[in-house]
C-alpha positions as CSV (number, residue, x, y, z in Angstrom):
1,X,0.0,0.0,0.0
2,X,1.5,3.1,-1.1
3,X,2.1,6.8,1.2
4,X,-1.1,8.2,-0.8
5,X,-3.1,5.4,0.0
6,X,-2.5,4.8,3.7
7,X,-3.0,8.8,4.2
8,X,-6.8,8.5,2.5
9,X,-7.3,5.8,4.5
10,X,-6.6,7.2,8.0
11,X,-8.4,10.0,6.9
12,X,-11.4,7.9,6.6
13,X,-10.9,5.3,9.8
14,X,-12.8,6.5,12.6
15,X,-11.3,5.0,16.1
16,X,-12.4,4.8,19.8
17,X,-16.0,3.9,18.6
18,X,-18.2,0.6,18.9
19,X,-20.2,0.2,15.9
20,X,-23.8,-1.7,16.9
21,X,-23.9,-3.7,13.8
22,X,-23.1,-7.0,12.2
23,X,-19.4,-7.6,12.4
24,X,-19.4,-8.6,8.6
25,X,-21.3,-5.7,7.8
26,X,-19.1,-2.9,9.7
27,X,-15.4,-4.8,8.8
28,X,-16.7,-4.1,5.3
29,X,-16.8,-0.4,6.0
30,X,-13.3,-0.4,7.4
31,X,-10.3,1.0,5.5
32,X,-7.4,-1.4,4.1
33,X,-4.7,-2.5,6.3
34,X,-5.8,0.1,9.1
35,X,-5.6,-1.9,12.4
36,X,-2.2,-3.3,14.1
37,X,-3.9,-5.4,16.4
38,X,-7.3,-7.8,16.2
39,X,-7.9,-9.6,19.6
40,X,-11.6,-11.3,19.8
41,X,-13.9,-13.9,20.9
42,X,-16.4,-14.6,18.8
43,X,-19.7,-16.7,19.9
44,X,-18.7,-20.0,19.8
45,X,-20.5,-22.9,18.0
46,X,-24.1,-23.6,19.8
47,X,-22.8,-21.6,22.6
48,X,-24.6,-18.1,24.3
49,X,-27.8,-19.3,21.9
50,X,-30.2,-17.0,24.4
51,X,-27.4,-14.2,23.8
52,X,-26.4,-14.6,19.9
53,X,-28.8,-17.4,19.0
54,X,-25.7,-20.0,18.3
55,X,-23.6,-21.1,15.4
56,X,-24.0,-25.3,14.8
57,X,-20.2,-26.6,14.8
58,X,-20.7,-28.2,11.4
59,X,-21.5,-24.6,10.0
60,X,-18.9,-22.5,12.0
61,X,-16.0,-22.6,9.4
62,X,-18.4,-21.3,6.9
63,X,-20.1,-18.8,8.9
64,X,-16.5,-17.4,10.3
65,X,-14.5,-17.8,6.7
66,X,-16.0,-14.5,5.2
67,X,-15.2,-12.7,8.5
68,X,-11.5,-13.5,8.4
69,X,-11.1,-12.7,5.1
70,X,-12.5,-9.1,6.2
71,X,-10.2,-9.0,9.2
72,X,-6.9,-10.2,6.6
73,X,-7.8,-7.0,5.1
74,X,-7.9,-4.4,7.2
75,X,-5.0,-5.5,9.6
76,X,-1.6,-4.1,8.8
77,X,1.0,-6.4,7.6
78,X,2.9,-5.9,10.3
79,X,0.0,-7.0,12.8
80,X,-1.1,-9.5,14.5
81,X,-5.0,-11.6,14.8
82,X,-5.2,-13.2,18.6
83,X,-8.6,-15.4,18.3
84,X,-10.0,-16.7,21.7
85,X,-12.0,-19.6,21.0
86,X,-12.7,-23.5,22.4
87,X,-14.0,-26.7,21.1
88,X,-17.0,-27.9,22.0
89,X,-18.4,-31.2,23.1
90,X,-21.1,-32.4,20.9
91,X,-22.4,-36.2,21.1
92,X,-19.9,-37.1,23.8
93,X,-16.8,-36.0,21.8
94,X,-14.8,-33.0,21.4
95,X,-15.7,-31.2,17.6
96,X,-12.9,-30.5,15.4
97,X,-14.6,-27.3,14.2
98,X,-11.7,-25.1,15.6
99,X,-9.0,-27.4,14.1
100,X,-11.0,-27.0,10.9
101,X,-10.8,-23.3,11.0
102,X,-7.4,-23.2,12.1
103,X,-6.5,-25.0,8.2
104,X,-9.6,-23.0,6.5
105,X,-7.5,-19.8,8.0
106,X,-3.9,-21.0,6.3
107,X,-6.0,-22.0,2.9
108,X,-7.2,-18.1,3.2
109,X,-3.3,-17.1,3.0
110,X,-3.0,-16.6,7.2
111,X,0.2,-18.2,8.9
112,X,-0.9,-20.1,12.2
113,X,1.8,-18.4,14.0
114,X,1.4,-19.8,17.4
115,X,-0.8,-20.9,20.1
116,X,-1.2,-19.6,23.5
117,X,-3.0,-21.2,26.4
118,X,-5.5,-18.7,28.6
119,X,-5.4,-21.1,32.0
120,X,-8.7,-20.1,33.7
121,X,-7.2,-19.7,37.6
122,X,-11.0,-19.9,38.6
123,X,-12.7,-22.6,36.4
124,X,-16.2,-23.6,38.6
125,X,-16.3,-26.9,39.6
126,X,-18.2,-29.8,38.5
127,X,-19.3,-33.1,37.5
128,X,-19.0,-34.9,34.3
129,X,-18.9,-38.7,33.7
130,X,-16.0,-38.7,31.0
131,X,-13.9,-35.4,31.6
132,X,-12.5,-33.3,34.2
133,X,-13.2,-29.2,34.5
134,X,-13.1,-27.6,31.3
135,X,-10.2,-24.8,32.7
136,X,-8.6,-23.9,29.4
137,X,-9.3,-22.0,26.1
138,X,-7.2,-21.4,23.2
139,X,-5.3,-17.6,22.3
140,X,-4.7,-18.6,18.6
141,X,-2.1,-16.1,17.1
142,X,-2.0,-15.2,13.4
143,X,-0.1,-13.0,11.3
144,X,-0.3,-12.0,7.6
145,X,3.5,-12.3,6.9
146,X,6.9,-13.9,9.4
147,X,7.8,-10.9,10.6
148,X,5.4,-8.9,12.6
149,X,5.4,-6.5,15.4
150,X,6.2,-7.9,19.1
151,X,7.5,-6.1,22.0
152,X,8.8,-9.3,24.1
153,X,9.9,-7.3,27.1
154,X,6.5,-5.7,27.6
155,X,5.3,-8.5,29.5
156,X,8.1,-10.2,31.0
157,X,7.7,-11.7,34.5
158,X,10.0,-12.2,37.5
159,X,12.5,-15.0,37.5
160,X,11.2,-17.0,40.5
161,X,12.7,-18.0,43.4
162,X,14.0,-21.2,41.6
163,X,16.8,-19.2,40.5
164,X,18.3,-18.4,44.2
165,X,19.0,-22.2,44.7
166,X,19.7,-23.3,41.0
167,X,22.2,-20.5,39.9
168,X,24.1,-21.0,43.2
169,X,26.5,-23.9,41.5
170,X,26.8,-23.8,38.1
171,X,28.4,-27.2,36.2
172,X,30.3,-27.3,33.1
173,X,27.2,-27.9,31.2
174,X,25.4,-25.2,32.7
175,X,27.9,-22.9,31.2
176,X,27.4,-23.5,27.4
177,X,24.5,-24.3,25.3
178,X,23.1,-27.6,25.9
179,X,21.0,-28.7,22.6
180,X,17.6,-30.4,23.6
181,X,17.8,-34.2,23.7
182,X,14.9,-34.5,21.6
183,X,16.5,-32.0,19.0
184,X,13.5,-30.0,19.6
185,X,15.8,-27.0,18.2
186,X,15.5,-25.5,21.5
187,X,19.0,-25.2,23.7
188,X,19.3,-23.3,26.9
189,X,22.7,-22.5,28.7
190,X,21.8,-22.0,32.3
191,X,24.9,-19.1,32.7
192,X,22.9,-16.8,31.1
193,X,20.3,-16.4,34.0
194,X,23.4,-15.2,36.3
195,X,21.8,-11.7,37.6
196,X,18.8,-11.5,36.1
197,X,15.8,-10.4,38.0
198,X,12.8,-10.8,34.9
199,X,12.6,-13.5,32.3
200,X,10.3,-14.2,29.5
201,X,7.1,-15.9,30.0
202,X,5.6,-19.2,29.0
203,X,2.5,-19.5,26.2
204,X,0.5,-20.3,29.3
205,X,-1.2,-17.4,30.6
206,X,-2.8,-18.1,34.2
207,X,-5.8,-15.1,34.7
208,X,-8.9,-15.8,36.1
209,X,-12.4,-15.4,34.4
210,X,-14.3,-12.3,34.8
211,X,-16.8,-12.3,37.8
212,X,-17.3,-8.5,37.9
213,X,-18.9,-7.9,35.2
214,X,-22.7,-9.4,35.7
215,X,-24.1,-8.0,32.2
216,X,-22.7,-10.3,29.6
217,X,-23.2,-13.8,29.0
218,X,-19.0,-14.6,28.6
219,X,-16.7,-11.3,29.2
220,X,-13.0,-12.7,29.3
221,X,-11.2,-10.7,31.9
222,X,-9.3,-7.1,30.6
223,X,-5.9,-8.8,31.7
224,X,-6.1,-11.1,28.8
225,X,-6.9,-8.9,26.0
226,X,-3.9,-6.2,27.8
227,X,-1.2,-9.0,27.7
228,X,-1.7,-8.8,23.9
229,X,-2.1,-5.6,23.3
230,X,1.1,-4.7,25.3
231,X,3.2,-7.7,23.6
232,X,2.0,-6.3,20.1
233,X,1.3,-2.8,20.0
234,X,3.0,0.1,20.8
235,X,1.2,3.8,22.1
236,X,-1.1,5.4,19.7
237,X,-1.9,2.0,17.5
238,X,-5.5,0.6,16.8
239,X,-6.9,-2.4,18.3
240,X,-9.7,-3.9,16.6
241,X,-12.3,-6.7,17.9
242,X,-15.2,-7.4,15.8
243,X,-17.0,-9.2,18.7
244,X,-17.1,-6.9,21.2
245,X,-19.1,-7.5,23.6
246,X,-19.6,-5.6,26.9
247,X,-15.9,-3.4,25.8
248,X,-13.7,-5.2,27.6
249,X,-10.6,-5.6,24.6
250,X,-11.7,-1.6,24.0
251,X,-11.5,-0.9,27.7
252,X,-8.2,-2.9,28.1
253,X,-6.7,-0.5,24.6
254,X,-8.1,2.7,26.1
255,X,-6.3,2.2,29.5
256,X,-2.5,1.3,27.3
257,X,-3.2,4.2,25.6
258,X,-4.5,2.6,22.7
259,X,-7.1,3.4,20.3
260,X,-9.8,0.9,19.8
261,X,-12.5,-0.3,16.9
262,X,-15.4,-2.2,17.5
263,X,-18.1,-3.6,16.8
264,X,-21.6,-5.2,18.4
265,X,-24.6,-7.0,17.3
266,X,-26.5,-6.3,20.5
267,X,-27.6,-2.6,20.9
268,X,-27.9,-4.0,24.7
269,X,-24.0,-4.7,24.7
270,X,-23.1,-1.5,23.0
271,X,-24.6,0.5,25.6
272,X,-22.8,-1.3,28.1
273,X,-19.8,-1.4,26.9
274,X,-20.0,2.7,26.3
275,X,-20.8,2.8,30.2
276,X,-17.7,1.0,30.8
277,X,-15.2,3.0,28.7
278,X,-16.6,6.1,30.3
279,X,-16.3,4.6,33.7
280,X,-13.0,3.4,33.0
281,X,-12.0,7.0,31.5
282,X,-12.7,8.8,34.0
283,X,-10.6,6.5,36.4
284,X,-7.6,6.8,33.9
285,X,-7.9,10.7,34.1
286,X,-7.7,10.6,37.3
287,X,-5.0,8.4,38.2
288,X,-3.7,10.7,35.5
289,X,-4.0,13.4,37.2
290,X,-2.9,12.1,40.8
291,X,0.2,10.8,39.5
292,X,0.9,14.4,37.6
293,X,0.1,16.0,40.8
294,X,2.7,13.4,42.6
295,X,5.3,14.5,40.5
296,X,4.6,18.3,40.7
């Protein structure tokens, strides 16, 4: 896309606004490549059916196809899509409709770039004859092209305590690279932890489930859709999620300093997911403003 193009286009994208519409509809509305981030959770097959009225598993692939060629579209080549989504059980087995999507998604020119793992801290308890608690979903990552945006140090995490004890007496092997047995491709050489104080996190992301928020049949809590943003955005870019909800990947952008795009089916959910961005505002202007007055 060339310099004239991209300006014509900002010109025309309007951000920090939740369209109440059909997402296929408003995507189609939406400039070319104009968003560096989509992060959404769309209904999932033959689930909220008194919310969205439910999407049978055989159908989903179809139904969601159109939609992600929409999203290719308008995301930047540099961005990323992160699409929260889970399997269903139907006739006492698992449905391979997300598996099928996963390969309609590559067919349609995206590259499954990884796979992260949203552990639900609080999953409720419960009884099932054949399974355990269901206290997992999937973070599917895509991007348009190898190299992408990704700010890796945005969201490391403290080294542990493990360190302390293991660091203490370091052995010859510890202090080269040590290739994986299972020539996984993936070496570590333990000398290189020596001093540090943060490290890199795993592609399991432990955050509980939203229990706040009483208004909407599944919101996913703002600390998943903020891990994202920071790790693949920078200040100033637009986040876009074509499911939104009750806000809370728009709430999660506005507080990083974001701008958002979305859109919502359910005039019910628009208007409360405006209530929670202007909630949320004003408690960013004011921390804002306590922490410029701290400084003073």
């Amino acid at each position: 896309m060339n310099a004239d193009i991209s300006y014509l286009n900002n010109l025309r994208l309007q951000t920090d606004v939740i369209h109440c519409g059909d997402a296929a509809r408003i995507l189609r509305t939406l400039p070319d490549e104009c968003v560096d981030l989509i992060v959404t959770s769309p209904p999932y097959a033959d689930s909220r059916k008194h919310t969205y009225g439910g999407i049978h598993p055989d159908q989903y692939v179809e139904w969601f196809l159109p939609i992600g060629a929409e999203l290719k579209r308008v995301l930047k080549p540099t961005g990323s899509f992160v699409l929260n989504i889970k399997e269903r059980v139907v006739n006492g087995e698992r449905h391979t409709y997300v598996l099928e999507l996963i390969i309609a998604l590559r067919k349609q020119g995206w590259l499954w770039t990884e796979e992260y793992c949203w552990h639900k801290k609080n999953c409720y308890p419960g009884k099932w004859p054949n399974r355990f608690r269901d206290s997992w979903e999937r973070c599917i990552h895509f991007t348009r092209q190898k190299h992408f945006k990704m700010f890796q140090d945005t969201v490391m995490v403290p080294t542990g305590d493990w360190a302390q004890s293991r660091l203490k007496r370091l052995s010859k092997t510890d202090l080269q690279r040590d290739e994986s047995k299972v020539e996984s491709g993936f070496g570590k050489n333990i000398s290189n932890w020596v001093g540090r104080d943060m490290a890199y996190p795993t592609n399991v992301l432990n955050m509980a489930t939203e229990c706040s928020n009483r208004g909407h049949s599944a919101t996913f809590p703002v600390a998943l859709p903020e891990w994202f943003i920071k790790l693949f955005t920078e200040h100033g870019d637009v986040v876009l999620d074509p499911f939104m909800g009750s806000g809370t990947t728009a709430v999660a952008a506005q507080h990083l300093g974001r701008k958002y795009i979305g859109s919502e089916v359910l005039e019910e959910y628009c208007r409360l997911a405006e209530e929670r961005l202007g909630i949320a505002g004003k408690q960013l202007r004011l921390l804002q403003e306590t922490k410029k007055y701290e400084n003073a």
